[in-house]
N, C-alpha and C positions, 0 to 999 in steps of 0.2 A: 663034614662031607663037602667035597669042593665040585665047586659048580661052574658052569661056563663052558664056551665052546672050544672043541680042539682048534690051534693054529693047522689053516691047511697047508700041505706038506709042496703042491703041486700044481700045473694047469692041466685043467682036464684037456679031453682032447679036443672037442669041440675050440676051446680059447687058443689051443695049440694051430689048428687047422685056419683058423680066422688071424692068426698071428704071422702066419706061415705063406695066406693070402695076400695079405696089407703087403710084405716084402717083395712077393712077386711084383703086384700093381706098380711100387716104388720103384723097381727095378726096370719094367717093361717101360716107364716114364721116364728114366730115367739115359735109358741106353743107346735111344735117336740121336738124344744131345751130346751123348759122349761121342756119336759117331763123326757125328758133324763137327766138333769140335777136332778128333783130330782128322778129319778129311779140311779141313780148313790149315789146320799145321804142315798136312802134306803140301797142301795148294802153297803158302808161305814158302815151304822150304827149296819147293822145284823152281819158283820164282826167284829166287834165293840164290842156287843153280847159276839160270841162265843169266843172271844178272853179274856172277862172276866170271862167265864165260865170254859175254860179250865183253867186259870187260879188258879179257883176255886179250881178246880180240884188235881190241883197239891199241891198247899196249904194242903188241904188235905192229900194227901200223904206224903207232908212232915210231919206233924206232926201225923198219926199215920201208916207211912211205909207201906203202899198197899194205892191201889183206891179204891173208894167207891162203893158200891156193885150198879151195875146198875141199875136193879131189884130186889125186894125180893119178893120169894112164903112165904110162910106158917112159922111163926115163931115158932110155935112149933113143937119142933125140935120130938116129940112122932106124931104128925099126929095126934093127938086125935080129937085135935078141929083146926079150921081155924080161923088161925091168921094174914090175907095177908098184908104182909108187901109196905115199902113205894119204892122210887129210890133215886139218887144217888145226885137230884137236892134239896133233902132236907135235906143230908148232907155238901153239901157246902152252906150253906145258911148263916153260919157265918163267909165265905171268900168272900162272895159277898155283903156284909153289910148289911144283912138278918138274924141279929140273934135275934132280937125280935121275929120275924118266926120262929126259930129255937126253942127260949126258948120254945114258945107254942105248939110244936110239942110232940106227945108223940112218942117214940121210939116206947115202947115194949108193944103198942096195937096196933089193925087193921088201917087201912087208913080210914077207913068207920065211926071208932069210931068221935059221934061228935064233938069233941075237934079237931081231926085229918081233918076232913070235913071242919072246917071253917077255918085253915091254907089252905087249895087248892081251897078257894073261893078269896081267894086274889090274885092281878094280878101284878107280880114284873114281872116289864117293862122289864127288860134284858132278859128274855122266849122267845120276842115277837117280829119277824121280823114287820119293821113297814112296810112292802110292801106284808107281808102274810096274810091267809085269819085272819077274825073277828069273831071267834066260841070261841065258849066256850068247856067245854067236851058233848059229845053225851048225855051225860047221866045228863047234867043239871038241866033238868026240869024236872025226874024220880023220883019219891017219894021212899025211901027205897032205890035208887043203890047205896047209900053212894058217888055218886058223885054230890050230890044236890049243885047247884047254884056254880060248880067248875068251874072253870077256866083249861086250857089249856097250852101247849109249843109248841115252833116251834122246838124245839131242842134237839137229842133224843141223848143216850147216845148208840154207836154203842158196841153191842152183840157178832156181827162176823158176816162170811158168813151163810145164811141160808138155807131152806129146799129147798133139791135137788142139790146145787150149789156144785163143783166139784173144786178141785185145778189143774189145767190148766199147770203148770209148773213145777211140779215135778213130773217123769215119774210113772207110777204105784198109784199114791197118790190115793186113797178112796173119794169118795164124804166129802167133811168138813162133820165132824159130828154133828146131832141138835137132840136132846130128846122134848119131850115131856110130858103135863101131862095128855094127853087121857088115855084109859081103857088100860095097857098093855105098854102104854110107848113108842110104837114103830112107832105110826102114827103121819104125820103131822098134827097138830092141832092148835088155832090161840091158843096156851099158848107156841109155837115150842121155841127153845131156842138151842142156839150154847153152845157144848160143851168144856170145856177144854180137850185136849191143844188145839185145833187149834183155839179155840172164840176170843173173841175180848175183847179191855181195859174194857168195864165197863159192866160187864158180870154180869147173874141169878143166885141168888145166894138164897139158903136156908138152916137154920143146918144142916136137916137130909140130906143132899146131900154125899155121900160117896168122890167125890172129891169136894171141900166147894165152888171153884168158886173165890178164893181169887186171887187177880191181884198185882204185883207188878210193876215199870217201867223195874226193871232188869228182867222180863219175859218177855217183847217186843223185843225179838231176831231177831224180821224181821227189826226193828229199827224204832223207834219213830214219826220218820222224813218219812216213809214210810206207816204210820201203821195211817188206820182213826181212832180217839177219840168221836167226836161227829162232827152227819152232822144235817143238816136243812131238815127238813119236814113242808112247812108254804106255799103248793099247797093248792088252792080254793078247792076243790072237785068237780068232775059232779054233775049237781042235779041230775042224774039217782043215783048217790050213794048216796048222801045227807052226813054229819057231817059224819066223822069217828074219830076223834080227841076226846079224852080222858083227863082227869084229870092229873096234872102233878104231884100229892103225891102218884098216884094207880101204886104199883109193880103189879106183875106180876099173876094176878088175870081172869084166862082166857084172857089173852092180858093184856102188860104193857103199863102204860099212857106216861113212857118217854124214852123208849128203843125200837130200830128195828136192825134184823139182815139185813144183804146185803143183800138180793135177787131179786130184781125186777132192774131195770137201773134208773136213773134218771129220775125222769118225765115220767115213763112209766105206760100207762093209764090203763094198767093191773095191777097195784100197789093200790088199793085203795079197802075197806072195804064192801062188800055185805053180805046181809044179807042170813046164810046160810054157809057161806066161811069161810076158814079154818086158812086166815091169817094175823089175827091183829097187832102179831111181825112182818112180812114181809111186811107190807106196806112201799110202796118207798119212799125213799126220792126226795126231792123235792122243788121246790119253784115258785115265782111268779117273779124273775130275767128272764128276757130274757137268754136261753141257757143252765143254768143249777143251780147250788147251790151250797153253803158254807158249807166248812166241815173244822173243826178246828183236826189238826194232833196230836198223843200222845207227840211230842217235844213241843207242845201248840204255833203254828202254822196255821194263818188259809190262804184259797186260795177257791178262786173260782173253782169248779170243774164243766167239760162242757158235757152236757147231752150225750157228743157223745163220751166220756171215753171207751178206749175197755172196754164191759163187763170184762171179766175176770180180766183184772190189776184189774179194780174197787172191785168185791168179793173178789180179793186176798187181797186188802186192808185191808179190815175187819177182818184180823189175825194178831195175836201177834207173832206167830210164824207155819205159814206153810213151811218154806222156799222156801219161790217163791222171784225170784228175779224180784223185777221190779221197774219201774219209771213212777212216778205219774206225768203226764202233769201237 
């Protein structure tokens, strides 16, 4: 007679349910870290980005002695006809190893020309925080905007301080100065544009401009190392606002597709495009980092900057030469 207990075959359910538990716990502990780790990769990788951009940038300068005009209005330099030119990201495009882009770029027609239109349909990875939003230009799927099936950037090439903004530290100073190309010149308009001297590295630029807008590094007398070059705009938008993001080849065409002045704070939800509203240059910079966003400095330099930046340091940033003394957290 054989004795002894059967081998059990199985877990009952109970051990199953407690087994099934323990995984979840592991899991729910486990998934913050994962998150963070890659919101930290993205942080790296957009940093990454601008650090070849600025780059770019200076490449540029070195070999033709000024920076690259950030936006351009109207190429002809009579005003006859409208010839709106392109930005500054498709003059570095043969320091960022984008010069097949480059070749096919035509200079000296409009952005809208289709030759012009199917270089800003193309999507070079380095534009493009991998943790910002996923839009294209607003103007995509618009038949005639000249920005049919374009592509977009998260990364604008800063102007200066913007409409309204005031320089805070040196006593008696004038609101920064911004023009416009409303009726009259004198109203804020979403084409608004920071003036020389007090604007910023990659500034509006067009012939007939009496002063041309031309930037060198030795015009950075606030100093390099203090003065933003290009910051990050790669914030989701409200859906009350929907797409306000623009083509990255369209200068400065009633609002430019790769340049914003300072005006709004970080992440400020009054920073974003309505239709109606006056400020396509002035929309905020911004990102989808927890706290604030990346901005690469004229010394080509980049740092995380914290949405809680005093205003004022922050606009004063955005001058070449207001002589405000300050220090950037």
């Amino acid at each position: 007679m054989r004795s002894g207990k059967l081998a059990r075959a199985a877990f009952t359910l109970i051990e199953l349910l407690v087994v099934i538990s323990i995984i979840a716990v592991l899991i729910g502990l486990l998934l913050p870290a994962v998150q963070k780790v890659r919101e930290a990769a993205g942080r790296m990788s957009c940093q990454n980005n601008l650090k070849q951009l600025a780059l770019g940038v200076h490449m540029y300068h070195d070999s033709n002695q000024k920076l690259p005009h950030g936006a351009e209005g109207n190429l002809d330099p009579t005003g006859a006809t409208s010839i709106p030119g392109t930005t500054w990201l498709v003059y570095i495009l043969p320091n960022i190893e984008q010069g097949n882009l480059y070749g096919a770029y035509k200079l000296n027609v409009a952005y809208t020309d289709p030759a012009n239109q199917a270089v800003g349909a193309q999507r070079v990875p380095i534009f493009y925080c991998p943790n910002g939003a996923k839009v294209l230009s607003a103007n995509a799927a618009v038949s005639g905007s000249g920005e049919l099936n374009a592509n977009t950037t998260h990364y604008y090439g800063i102007m200066g301080p913007g409409t309204g903004t005031k320089n805070m530290f040196v006593a008696g100073a004038p609101n920064y100065p911004v023009s416009s190309q409303a009726a009259g010149g004198t109203v804020p308009h979403d084409s608004a544009y920071s003036l020389p001297p007090n604007a910023g590295m990659l500034i509006y630029w067009q012939p007939s401009f009496s002063i041309q807008g031309i930037v060198t590094l030795s015009d950075v007398t606030d100093g390099t190392s203090n003065t933003f070059m290009i910051g990050e705009r790669s914030q989701n938008p409200p859906i009350s606002v929907g797409n306000d993001y623009l083509s990255w080849v369209r200068g400065n065409n009633g609002g430019s597709g790769a340049t914003k002045n300072l005006t709004y704070a970080i992440n400020s939800p009054a920073g974003f495009y309505t239709a109606g509203s006056n400020n396509l240059n002035d929309l905020a910079m911004g990102s989808n980092h927890p706290g604030g966003a990346n901005f690469a400095l004229g010394d080509g330099s980049v740092r995380f900057v914290n949405a809680g930046i005093d205003y004022n340091t922050y606009i004063a940033a955005g001058s070449i030469n207001g002589k405000e003394i300050i220090t950037l957290p």
